[in-house]
Structures are given as structure tokens and as C-alpha cells.
C-alpha positions as CSV (number, residue, x, y, z in Angstrom):
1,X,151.5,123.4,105.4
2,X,154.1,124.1,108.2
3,X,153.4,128.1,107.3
4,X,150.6,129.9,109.7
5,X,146.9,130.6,107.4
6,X,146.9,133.9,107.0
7,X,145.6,134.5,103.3
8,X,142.6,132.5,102.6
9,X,140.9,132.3,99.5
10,X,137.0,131.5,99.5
11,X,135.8,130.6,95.9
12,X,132.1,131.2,95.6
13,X,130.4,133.5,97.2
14,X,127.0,132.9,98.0
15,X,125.3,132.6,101.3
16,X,128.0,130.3,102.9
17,X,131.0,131.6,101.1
18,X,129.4,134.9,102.4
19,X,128.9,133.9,105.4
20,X,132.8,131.8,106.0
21,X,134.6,135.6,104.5
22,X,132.9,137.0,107.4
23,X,134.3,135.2,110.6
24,X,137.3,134.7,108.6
25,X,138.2,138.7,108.0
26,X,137.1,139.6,111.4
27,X,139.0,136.8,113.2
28,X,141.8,138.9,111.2
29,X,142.3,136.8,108.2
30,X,143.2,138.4,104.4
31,X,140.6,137.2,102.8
32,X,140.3,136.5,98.8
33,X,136.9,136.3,97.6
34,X,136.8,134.6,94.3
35,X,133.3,134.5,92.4
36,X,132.9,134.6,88.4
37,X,129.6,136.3,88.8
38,X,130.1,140.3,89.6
39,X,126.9,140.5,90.7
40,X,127.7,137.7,94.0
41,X,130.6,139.4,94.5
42,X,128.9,143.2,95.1
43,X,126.6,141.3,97.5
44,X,129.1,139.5,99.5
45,X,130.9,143.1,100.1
46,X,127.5,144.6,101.0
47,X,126.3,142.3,103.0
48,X,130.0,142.3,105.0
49,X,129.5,146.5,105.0
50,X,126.1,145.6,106.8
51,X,126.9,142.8,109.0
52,X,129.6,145.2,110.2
53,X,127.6,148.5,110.5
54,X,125.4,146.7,112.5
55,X,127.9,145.9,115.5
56,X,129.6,149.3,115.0
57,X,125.8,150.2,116.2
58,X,125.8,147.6,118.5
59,X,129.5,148.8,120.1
60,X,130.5,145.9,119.2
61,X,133.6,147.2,117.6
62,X,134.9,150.7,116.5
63,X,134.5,152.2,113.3
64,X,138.1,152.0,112.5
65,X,138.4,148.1,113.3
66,X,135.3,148.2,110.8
67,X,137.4,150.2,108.2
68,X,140.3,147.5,109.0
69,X,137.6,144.6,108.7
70,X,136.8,145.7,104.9
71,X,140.2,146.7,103.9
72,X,140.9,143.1,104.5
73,X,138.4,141.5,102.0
74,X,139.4,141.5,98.5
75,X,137.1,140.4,95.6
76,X,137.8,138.8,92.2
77,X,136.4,137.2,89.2
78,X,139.5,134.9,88.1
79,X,141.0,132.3,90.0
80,X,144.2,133.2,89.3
81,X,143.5,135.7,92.7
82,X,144.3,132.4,95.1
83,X,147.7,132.5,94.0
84,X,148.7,134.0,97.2
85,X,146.8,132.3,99.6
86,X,147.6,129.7,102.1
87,X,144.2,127.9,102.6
88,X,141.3,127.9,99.8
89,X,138.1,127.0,101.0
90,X,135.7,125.9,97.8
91,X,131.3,126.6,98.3
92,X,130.5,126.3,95.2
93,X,127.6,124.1,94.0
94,X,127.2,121.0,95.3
95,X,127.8,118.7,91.8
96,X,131.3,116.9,91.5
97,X,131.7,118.7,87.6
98,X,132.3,122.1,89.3
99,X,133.9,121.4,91.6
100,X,136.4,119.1,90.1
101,X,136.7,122.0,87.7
102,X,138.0,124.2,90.5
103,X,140.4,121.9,92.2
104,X,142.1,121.0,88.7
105,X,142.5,124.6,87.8
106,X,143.9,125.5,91.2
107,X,146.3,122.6,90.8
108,X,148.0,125.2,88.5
109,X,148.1,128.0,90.6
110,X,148.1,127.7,94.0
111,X,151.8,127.1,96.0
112,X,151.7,122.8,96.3
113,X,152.1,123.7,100.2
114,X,148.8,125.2,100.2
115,X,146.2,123.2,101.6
116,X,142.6,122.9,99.7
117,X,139.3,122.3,101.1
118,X,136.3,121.6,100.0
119,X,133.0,122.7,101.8
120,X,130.8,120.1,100.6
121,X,128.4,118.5,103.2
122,X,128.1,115.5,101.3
123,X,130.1,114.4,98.3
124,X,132.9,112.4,98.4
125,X,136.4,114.2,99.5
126,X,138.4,111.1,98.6
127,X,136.9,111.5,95.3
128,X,137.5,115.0,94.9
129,X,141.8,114.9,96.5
130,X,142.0,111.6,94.2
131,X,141.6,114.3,90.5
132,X,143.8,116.8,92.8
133,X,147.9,116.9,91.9
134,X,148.0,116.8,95.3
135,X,145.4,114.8,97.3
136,X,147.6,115.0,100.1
137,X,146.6,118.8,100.9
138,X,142.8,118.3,99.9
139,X,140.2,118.0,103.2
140,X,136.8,118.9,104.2
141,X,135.7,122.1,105.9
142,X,132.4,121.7,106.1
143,X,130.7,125.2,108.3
144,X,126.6,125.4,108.8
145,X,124.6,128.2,108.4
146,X,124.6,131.1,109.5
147,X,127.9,130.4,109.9
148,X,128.8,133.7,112.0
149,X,126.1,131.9,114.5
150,X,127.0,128.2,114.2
151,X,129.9,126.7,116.3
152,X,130.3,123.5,114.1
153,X,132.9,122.6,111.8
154,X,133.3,119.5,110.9
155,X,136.9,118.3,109.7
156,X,136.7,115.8,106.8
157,X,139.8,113.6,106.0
158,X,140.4,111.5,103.4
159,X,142.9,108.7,103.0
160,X,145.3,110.4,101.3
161,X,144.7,113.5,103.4
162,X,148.0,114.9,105.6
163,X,147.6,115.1,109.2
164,X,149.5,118.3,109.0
165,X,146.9,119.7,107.1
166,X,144.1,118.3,109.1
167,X,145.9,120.1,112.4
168,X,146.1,123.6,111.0
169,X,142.4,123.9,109.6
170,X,141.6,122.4,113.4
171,X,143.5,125.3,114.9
172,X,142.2,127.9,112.3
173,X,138.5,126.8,113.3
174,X,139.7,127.2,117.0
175,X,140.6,130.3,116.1
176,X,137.5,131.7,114.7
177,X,136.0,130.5,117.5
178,X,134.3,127.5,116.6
179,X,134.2,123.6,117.8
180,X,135.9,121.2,115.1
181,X,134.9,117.8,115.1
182,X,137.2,115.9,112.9
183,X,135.6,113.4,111.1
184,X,136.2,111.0,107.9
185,X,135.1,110.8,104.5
186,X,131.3,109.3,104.3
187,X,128.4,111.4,102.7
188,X,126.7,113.2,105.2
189,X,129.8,113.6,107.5
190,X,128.0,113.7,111.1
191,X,125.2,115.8,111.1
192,X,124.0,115.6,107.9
193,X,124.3,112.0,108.0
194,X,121.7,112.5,110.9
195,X,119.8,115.8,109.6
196,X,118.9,114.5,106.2
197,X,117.6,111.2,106.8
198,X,115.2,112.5,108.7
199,X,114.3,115.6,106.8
200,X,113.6,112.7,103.5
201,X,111.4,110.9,106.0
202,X,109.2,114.1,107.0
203,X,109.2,114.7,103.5
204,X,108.1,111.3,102.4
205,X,105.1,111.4,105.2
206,X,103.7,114.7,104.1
207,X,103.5,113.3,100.7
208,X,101.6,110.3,101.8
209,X,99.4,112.9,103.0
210,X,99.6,111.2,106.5
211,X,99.8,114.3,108.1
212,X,99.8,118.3,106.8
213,X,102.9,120.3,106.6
214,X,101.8,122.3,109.7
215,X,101.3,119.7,111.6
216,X,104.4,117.8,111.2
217,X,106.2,120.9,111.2
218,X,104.6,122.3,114.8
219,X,105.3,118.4,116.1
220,X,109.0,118.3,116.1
221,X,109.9,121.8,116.9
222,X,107.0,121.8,119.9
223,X,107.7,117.6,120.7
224,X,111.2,117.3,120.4
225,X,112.2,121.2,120.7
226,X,113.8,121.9,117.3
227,X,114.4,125.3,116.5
228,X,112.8,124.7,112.9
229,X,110.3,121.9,111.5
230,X,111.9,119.7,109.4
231,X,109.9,120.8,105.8
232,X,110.9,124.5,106.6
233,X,114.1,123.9,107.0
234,X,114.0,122.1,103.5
235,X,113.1,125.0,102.3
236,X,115.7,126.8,103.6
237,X,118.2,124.7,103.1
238,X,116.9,124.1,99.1
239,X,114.7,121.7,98.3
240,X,117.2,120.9,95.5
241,X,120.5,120.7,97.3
242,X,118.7,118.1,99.5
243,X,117.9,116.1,96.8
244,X,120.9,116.3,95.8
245,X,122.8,115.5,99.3
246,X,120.3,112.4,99.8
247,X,121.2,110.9,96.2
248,X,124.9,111.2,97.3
249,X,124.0,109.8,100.7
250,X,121.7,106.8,99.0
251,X,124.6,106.0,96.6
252,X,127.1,105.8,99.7
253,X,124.7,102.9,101.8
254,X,122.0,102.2,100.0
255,X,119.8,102.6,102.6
256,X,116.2,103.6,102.1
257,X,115.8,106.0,104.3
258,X,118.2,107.9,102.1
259,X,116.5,107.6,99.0
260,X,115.2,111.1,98.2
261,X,111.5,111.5,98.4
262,X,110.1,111.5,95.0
263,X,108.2,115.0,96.0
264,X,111.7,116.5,96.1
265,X,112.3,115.9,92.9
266,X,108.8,116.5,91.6
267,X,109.3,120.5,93.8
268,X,113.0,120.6,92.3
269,X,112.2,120.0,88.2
270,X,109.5,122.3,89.0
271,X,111.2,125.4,90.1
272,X,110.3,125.1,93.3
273,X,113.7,125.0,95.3
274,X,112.4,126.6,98.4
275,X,112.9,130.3,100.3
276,X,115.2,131.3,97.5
277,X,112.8,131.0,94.7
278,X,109.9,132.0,97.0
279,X,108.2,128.5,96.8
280,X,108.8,125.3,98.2
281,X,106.6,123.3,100.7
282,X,105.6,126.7,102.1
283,X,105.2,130.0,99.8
284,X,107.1,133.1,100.9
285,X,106.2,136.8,100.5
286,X,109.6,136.8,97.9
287,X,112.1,134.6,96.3
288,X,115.0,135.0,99.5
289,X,112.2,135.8,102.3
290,X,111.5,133.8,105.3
291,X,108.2,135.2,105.4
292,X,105.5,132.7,105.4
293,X,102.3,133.5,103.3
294,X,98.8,131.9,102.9
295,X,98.4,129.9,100.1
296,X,96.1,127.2,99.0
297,X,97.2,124.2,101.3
298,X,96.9,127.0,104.8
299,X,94.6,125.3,106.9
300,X,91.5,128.3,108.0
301,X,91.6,128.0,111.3
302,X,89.9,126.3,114.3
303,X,86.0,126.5,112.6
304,X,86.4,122.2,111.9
305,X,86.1,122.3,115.9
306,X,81.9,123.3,116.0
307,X,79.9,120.3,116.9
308,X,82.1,118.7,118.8
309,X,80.7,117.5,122.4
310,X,80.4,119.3,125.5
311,X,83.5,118.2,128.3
312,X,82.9,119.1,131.7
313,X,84.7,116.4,133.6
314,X,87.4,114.2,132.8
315,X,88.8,111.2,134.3
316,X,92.3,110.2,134.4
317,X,93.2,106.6,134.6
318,X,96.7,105.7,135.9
319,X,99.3,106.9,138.7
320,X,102.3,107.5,137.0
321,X,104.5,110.9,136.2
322,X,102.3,110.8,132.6
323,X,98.9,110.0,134.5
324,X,99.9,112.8,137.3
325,X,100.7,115.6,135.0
326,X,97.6,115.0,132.6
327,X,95.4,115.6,135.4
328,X,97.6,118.6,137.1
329,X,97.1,120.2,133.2
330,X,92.8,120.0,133.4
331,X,92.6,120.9,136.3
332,X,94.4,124.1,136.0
333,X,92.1,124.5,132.8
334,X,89.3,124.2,135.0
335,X,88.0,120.9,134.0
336,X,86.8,119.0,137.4
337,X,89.1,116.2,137.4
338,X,88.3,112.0,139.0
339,X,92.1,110.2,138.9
340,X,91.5,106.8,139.3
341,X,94.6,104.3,140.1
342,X,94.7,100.6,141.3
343,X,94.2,101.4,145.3
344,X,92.8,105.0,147.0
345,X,96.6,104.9,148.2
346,X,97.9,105.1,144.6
347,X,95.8,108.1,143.7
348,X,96.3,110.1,147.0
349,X,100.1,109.7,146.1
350,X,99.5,110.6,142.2
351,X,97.7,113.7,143.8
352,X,100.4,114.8,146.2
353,X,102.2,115.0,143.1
354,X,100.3,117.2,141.6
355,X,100.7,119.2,144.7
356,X,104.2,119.4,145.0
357,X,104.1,120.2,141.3
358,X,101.8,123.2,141.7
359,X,103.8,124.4,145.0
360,X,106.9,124.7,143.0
361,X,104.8,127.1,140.0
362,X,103.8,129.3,143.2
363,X,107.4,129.4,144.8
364,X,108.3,130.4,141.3
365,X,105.7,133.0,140.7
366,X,103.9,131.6,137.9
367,X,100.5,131.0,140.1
368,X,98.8,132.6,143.0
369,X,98.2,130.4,146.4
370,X,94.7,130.8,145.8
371,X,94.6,129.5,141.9
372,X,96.9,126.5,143.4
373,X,94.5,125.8,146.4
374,X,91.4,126.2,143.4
375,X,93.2,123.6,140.9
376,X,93.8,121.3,143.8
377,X,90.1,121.6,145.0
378,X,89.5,120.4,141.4
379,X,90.8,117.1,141.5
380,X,89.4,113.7,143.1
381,X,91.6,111.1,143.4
382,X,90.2,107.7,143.9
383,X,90.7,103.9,143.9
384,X,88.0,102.5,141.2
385,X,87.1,103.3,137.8
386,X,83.7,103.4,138.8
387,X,84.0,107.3,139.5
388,X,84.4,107.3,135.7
389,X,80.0,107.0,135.5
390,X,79.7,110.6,134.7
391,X,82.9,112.1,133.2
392,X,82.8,113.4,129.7
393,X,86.0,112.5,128.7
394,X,88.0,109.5,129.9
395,X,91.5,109.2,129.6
396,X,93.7,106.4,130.3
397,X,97.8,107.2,131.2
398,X,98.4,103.3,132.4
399,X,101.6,100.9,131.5
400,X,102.5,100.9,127.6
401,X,101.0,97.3,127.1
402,X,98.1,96.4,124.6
403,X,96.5,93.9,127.0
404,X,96.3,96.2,129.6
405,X,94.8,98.9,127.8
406,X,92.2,97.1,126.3
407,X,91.3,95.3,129.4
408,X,91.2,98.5,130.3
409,X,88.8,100.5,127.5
410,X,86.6,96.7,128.0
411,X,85.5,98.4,131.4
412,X,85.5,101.8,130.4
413,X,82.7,100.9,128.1
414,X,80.4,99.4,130.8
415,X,81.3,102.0,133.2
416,X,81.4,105.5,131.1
417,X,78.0,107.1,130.2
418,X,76.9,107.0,126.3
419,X,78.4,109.6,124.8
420,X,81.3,110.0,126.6
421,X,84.5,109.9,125.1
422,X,87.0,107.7,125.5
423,X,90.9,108.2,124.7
424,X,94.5,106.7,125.5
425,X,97.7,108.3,125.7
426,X,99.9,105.3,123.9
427,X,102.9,106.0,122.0
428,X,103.2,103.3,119.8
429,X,100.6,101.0,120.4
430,X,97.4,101.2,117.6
431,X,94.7,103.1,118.7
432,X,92.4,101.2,117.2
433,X,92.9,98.2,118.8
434,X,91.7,99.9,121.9
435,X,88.1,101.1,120.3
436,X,87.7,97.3,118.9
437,X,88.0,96.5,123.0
438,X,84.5,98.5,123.2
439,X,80.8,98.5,121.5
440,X,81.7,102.1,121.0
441,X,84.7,102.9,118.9
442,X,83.3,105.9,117.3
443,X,83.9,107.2,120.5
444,X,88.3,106.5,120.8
445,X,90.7,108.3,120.1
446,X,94.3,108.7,120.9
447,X,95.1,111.7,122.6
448,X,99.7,111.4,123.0
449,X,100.9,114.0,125.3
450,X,104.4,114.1,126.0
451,X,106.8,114.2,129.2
452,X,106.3,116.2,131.0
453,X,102.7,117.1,130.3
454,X,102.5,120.7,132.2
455,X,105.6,121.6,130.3
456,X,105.0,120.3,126.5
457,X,102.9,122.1,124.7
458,X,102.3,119.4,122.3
459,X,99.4,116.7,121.8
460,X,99.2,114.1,118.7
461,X,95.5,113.8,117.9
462,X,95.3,110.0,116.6
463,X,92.1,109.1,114.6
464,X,91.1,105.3,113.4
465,X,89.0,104.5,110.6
466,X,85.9,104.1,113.3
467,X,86.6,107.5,114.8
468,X,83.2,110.0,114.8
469,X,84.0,113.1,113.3
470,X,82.4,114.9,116.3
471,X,85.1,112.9,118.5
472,X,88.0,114.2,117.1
473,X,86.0,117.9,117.0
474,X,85.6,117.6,120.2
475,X,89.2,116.9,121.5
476,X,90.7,119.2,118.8
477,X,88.6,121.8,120.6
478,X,89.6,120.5,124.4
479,X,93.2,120.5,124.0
480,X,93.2,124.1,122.4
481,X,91.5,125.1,126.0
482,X,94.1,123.5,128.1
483,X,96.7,125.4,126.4
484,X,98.0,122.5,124.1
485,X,98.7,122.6,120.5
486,X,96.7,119.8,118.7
487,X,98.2,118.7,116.0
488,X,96.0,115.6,113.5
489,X,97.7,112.1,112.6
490,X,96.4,108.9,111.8
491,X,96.6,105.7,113.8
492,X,99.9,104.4,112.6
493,X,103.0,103.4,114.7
494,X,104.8,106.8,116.2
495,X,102.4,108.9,115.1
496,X,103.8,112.4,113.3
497,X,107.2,112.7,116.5
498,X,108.2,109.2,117.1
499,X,108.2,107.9,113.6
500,X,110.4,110.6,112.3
501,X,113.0,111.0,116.0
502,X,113.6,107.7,116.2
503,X,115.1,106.5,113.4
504,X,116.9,109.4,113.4
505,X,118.5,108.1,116.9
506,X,119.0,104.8,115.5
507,X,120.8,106.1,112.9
508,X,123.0,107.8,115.4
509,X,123.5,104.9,117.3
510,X,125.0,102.7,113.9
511,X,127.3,105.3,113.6
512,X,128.9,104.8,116.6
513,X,128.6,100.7,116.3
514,X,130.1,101.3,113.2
515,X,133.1,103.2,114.9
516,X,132.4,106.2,112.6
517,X,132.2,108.8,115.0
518,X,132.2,109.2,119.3
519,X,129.0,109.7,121.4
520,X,130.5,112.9,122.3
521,X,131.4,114.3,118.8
522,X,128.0,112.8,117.4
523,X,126.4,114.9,120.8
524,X,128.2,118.3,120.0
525,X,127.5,117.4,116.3
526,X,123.7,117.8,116.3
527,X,123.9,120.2,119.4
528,X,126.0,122.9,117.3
529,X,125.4,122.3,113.9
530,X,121.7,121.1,114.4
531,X,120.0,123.2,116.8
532,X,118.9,120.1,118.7
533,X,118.5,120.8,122.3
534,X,119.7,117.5,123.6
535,X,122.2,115.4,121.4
536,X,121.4,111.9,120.3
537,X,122.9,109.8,123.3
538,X,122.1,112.5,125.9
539,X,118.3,111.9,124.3
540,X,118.0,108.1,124.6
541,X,119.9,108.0,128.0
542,X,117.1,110.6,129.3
543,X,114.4,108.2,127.7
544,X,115.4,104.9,128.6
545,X,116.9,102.6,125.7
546,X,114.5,100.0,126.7
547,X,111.8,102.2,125.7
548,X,113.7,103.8,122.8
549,X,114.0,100.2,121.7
550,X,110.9,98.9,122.1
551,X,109.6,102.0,120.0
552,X,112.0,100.7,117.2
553,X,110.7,97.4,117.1
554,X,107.1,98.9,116.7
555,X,108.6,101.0,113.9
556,X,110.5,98.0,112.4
557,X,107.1,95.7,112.6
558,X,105.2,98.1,110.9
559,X,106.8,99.5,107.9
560,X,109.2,96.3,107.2
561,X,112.0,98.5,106.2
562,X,115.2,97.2,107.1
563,X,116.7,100.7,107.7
564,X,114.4,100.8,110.8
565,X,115.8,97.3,112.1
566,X,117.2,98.8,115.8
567,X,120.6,98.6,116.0
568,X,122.9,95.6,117.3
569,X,124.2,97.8,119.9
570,X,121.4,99.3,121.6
571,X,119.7,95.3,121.6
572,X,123.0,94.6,123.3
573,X,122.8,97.7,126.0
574,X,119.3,96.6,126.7
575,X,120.1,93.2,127.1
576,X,122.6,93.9,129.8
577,X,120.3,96.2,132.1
578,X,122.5,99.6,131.0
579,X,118.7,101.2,130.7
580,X,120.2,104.9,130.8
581,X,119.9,107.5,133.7
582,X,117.3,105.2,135.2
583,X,119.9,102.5,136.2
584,X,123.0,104.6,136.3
585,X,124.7,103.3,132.7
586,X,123.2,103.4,129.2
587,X,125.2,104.9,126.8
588,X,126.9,106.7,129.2
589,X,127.7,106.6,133.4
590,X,125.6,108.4,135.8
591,X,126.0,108.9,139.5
592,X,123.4,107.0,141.5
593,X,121.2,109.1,143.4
């Protein structure tokens, strides 16, 4: 172990495999590819040849350091190749059998100084080093795909694993450029932990049919800004190696949230793995494509939006940052605008807002004076509801508490002209408890944009049971004119984004009450290996946790599951006044402002 890792072996050679030879040959590493099939062999030396052409094109490097590149990457059937090698690094399918299989034949071969990871993402490593000769020199080294662009690598040790061991695979990941995270032995690891729990919940609510793939797909990358929706990246990753991840995660803490989604294994028995056999949630052009094709579940198109109401004028009920940026995004839309707060003082401020808002759009060039001055012009702030007589649609942006809202809707009733439709921006709270506040609740609807409204392009469409179908027509159709994606949910608590983020951030915050894994590491975790904009803690800080808790407690009330109980620790921050960036102190300390 004391000896520097210059000859790695990589034992299976599919798309991570692949994918790991790569960095490792061009961070000038001898590598040993090791595959019994021929066939993934040629691939992995062709697709190196490509990936390598291409940044000779690119003058990335020369064609000599190309030439050097290849000559360094050797590729064999028989194991006997890793002989010579100082590291192996197994990717071969996730089941215990074969890999057990190739860490007792290696016991036979390989120098008992050699150090032997595995590069599962979520069976046991202890369980794997305990059937090794040598458990001391078996660890984790678990990359993420693409692994040329992804910076994670997490470092797994086991009990019995040598810290010697541990530091050289940390360096060797410095080396090639990525961050390590060092981490210990519970399925998942980190970000899988994370990533998987919530992909088994996305899955397990488009099988409910609560929502269509789309749609829950379009919410979290355009709500949360995920590079991929969670049932695309299923497919990507295989429906059938999640299934298989979540059964070893469920078996690890028994935790519900973890049990796999009966339509995974109902899409895996079936053939349906995914992008690599051309069919999964989505259907692809070809087994191994990313491109999307129509099938029988694509919805046609926008034509459900005839017969929907004509909307003229809205009104805006509230004063807040929410309230504020709702009526900033009609206006520019064209809509004439009435924002109504408690007191004419209130809604002069909630429109200076707006004008400070659009100021900064025309010192940054995205509007003209003139289309600012217009969009202004639009708007009439004022101190009663009863400017609400005439608008089309009414929305209401005021505190997230049911009394107040249906105090609320009660006077919208009497005020707003038949026909008129009525909507509220909650959260969390049920929409329908709003409409029963009226003699008119074929006429609500929730309408949940998110923070900051001019920015997000997102808006959860909520429905009740009493909803008119030419309602929900005719908001579908509105927020497709001011620029916003609609996408359709029913009126449960969170909706399509909430119900499925924040578990996921509860989940995050156990791990650290559980003294698993840092705030920082569990950040840089999701950040690098995830795609996620923000990390966990960064996320909930930004929010507030009293709202992030409060949200759990919905959750918790209304599906009973006791994975969705919030976590000890965020009750306790809460309970203390550490709010997050608000107060200066949540998870982490902020300077005060």
C-alpha cells in the first residue's frame, strides 16, 4: 500500500468502467482493462479512440500525447491480467454473487499489498472485504456518471478497511482531479442515499397516477433547478439497477421510502430497464439513445386549453416578495393589474417593488424604459379588496395560514363578479378548503408559483374534486401567456415539488443527526455528484427551517408515514430561533446585514 498507484486494473468495462479507464489513462495511469466479453472490450477502446480524437480536434492535446494516451490502455479477457497492478477498481454488476466472484478470484492473484475496490453505489463493502483474504485492502470507490464530467468520488471504508489504503485512493482521486468525500459503509453512501429515495418517491407518485411523467418531470428540473427530472434520470440510470440499489437501501433501514416502487419492478421483469433497452418510463428513438419519442402516454398539446374563460384583469391580494412579483409577472404580460394589501401604504410599497425590480431588468438590458414605464402604468395598487369587483381572475399571495385564507376567499366571494375566478398561491395548505370558504368552489383553484416569481418559470396547477373543468382551462391557458410552464397536480399536500424535495432534505438532515456525514461533505455531495444547484443545508438555510419544517409536518400529517416524521434536529434548530439566513444561524452562521 506504501507503493505509489501506477498500474490500475478496472474489471468490467461498461459505461462506468469506460468511463473510470478514461480519466485514469489520461491523468497518466497504466491502465488494465479486464472484461470477459470481447465485444465490451472493443467498445471501451473505441470509445477511448473517440473521446480522444475529439480533444485532439478540440486542441486539447497533441496527437502524440493521444498516441501515448492509447498506448497506455491494455485490454483482456482473463483476470489473471491484474496481476501487475497496484489498485483494481471492480464495475461490474451490481449483485453481491459477481462480485464476490471477483474479489475471491483476485485473492489469488493480485500482490496482498494491492489495494481492492469496489465501485458499487450501494451494497455492502463490509460484506464484500469480510469474503476477501484480505479485507484490510478492500474500500469503496464509488465515481458518477459521466465520470470524465463528474467531480465526486466518494471514499467508502469499512471496519476492517486500512487507513493507508483509504489515503492513497484519496490522493489518486486528487490526482485525476476530482473532490473525495470519504465516507463509511451504509447503502447509498451520501448521494445516493439522498438521490434514490427521492427518485422511488417520483416513481411511486406517477404510478398513483397523481401527476403525468411530464409534469413531474418539468417540476423538479424547472422548481428546484435539477439538471434532469427524476423519472428520466431513472431511465438513465436503469430502471433495474435502481430497483436493485433501493432493495439494498430498504434492507439497510427499513424505511419506506426506500422500498422500491412496485412499477420498477413491474418496468424491470418486463424488459423495460430504461435508455439502454430503448424503453422505460419514456421510449427512446433506440435501445442506448437519449432521444425522446412520442408514444402513447405523450400528452398532444395545449388543445385541452379551448373553453376556458376570458382574463383581462387580475387582482393580486397580499404585499409580500411572493404577492409583489406575481403582479410584476401580469403586468409585464399585459394583464391590467389591481394589488390590494391591508392599507394604500402597503400596496404603494408592494409597487415600488415592482419598480425597483423592473429598473434593475432595464439597467441590465432585458427591457426598454418605455416597456418598464408601460408595465408600471399597468398596475393599481390599492388598500381594499373592493377593487377586486371587476377582475377576472383573483389571486391571493397573503401569510401561509388556513384561517387567513379563507377569511379571505369568504370576501372574495361577495366582492368578485360571477364568473370570476378565484385562486391561492399556498404551498401546503389544501386548496379545497379555500373553495368550501365560498358558494362558488367550481370556481378555485390553486395556482403555486415559486420564489422568485419573475425568475421561475414554474407554476403547480392544483385542482379539487369541485374544480370546473373550464377553471383549470382557463388558468392552464393564462399561465402559458405569462411565460410560465403549467404543470397539473391534484390538491394533496406539496403538490408534485414539495412532496418529493422535502423529504429528500429531511433525509439529509438525519444523516447528519445521525453523525454519518458533515453538512459540508453532504453539500459537495449532491452539488458534484447530483447536479443540484444548491446543496441540502445551503437549500433549507435559503428557505428558512421554520418553513422547511412546517412543510414536513404537513407532509407527515397527511401520508402518516413515519419516514416523513421531521427530524429531531431541525425541531430542535427551530425551537432555538436558528431560522437560517433570515436570523443569521440555521444550519450554518451568516453575517448580519
Amino acid at each position: 500500500m506504501d507503493t505509489p498507484l501506477s498500474t490500475i486494473a478496472v474489471v468490467g468495462l461498461g459505461t462506468m468502467g469506460t468511463g473510470i479507464a478514461d480519466v485514469l489513462v489520461r491523468a497518466g495511469r497504466e491502465v488494465i482493462g479486464i472484461d470477459i466479453s470481447d465485444t465490451a472490450a472493443a467498445q471501451a477502446v473505441a470509445a477511448l479512440e473517440a473521446s480522444t480524437a475529439r480533444a485532439v480536434d478540440r486542441e486539447r492535446i497533441t496527437e502524440e500525447e493521444r498516441q501515448d494516451v492509447l498506448a497506455r490502455f491494455r485490454t483482456f479477457s482473463d483476470l489473471q491480467a491484474a496481476a501487475e497492478a497496484d489498485l483494481v477498481i471492480e464495475v461490474v454488476p451490481e449483485s453481491y454473487e459477481a462480485k464476490q466472484e471477483v474479489f475471491r478470484a483476485l485473492d489469488g492473484i493480485v500482490r496482498p499489498g494491492t489495494i481492492v475496490a469496489t465501485g458499487t453505489n450501494a451494497l455492502s463493502v463490509t460484506r464484500l472485504a469480510a469474503d476477501s483474504a484480505h479485507p484490510e485492502r478492500v474500500l469503496g470507490l464509488h465515481f458518477f456518471t459521466p465520470v470524465q464530467a463528474m467531480k465526486l468520488v466518494e471514499v467508502v471504508s469499512s471496519v476492517l478497511t486500512d487507513p493507508r489504503a483509504v489515503e492513497a485512493v484519496t490522493q489518486l482521486a486528487l490526482d485525476l482531479g476530482k473532490e473525495p468525500v470519504a465516507v463509511g459503509d451504509r447503502a447509498g453512501f451520501i448521494a445516493d442515499g439522498l438521490l434514490f429515495g427521492y427518485l422511488n418517491q417520483a416513481a411511486a407518485m406517477y404510478e398513483a397516477k397523481y401527476a403525468s411523467r411530464e409534469d413531474i418531470d418539468a417540476a423538479m428540473k424547472l422548481g428546484c433547478g435539477l439538471p434532469m427530472g427524476p423519472l428520466a434520470l431513472l431511465d438513465l440510470i436503469g430502471v433495474d439497477t435502481a430497483r436493485t440499489v433501493l432493495e439494498a437501501m430498504y434492507a439497510d433501514s427499513h424505511d419506506r421510502l426506500h422500498a422500491p416502487a412496485p412499477i420498477l419492478k413491474q418496468l424491470s421483469e418486463a424488459g423495460l430497464t430504461g435508455r439502454k433497452s430503448g424503453r422505460g418510463f419514456y421510449t427512446y428513438e433506440a435501445p442506448g439513445s437519449g432521444e425522446v419519442v412520442r408514444d402513447a402516454l405523450t400528452p398532444l398539446g395545449s388543445a385541452e386549453a379551448a373553453g376556458g374563460r376570458e382574463v383581462r384583469s387580475v387582482g393580486v391580494a397580499g404585499s409580500g416578495t411572493m404577492a409583489s412579483g406575481i403582479a410584476e409577472v401580469f403586468a409585464k404580460a399585459g394583464y391590467q393589474v389591481v394589488l390590494a394589501a391591508r392599507s394604500q401604504e402597503k400596496a404603494d410599497t408592494a409597487k415600488a417593488r415592482i419598480a425597483k425590480s423592473l429598473a434593475r431588468s432595464v439597467d441590465k438590458g432585458r427591457m426598454t424604459g418605455e416597456a418598464r414605464d408601460a408595465t408600471l402604468a399597468l398596475i393599481t395598487p390599492t388598500g381594499t379588496l373592493d377593487a377586486f369587483a371587476d377582475v377576472d381572475l383573483a389571486l391571493e399571495a397573503v401569510a401561509e395560514d388556513l384561517e387567513i385564507k379563507q377569511e379571505l376567499f369568504a370576501r372574495l366571494d361577495k366582492i368578485c363578479k360571477p364568473g370570476a375566478v378565484l385562486a391561492t398561491t399556498t404551498s401546503s395548505l389544501p386548496v379545497v378548503a379555500c373553495a368550501r370558504a365560498t358558494s362558488r368552489p367550481q370556481d378555485v383553484i390553486g395556482m403555486h408559483f415559486f420564489n422568485p416569481a419573475p425568475a421561475m418559470k414554474l407554476v403547480e396547477i392544483v385542482r379539487t374534486v369541485l374544480t370546473g373543468d373550464d377553471v383549470h382551462a382557463t388558468v392552464r391557458e393564462v399561465t402559458t401567456k405569462i411565460r410560465k410552464h403549467p404543470v397539473d397536480c391534484g390538491d394533496r399536500a406539496g403538490f408534485i415539488v414539495n412532496a418529493l424535495l422535502f423529504p429528500y432534505l429531511n433525509n439529509a438532515i438525519k444523516m447528519v443527526q445521525e453523525h454519518y456525514a458533515t453538512l459540508d461533505d453532504i453539500d459537495a455531495a449532491m452539488k458534484l455528484g447530483g447536479g443540484y444547484p444548491m446543496g441540502p443545508f445551503e437549500l433549507l438555510d435559503v428557505v428558512g427551517l421554520d418553513v422547511s419544517l412546517a412543510i414536513e409536518q404537513v407532509l407527515h400529517r397527511e401520508f402518516r408515514d413515519p419516514g416523513l416524521a421531521p427530524a429531531p434536529l431541525l425541531e430542535h434548530l427551530v425551537a432555538a430561533g436558528c431560522l437560517g439566513r433570515k436570523t443569521g444561524r440555521g444550519f450554518r452562521e451568516y453575517a448580519r446585514r
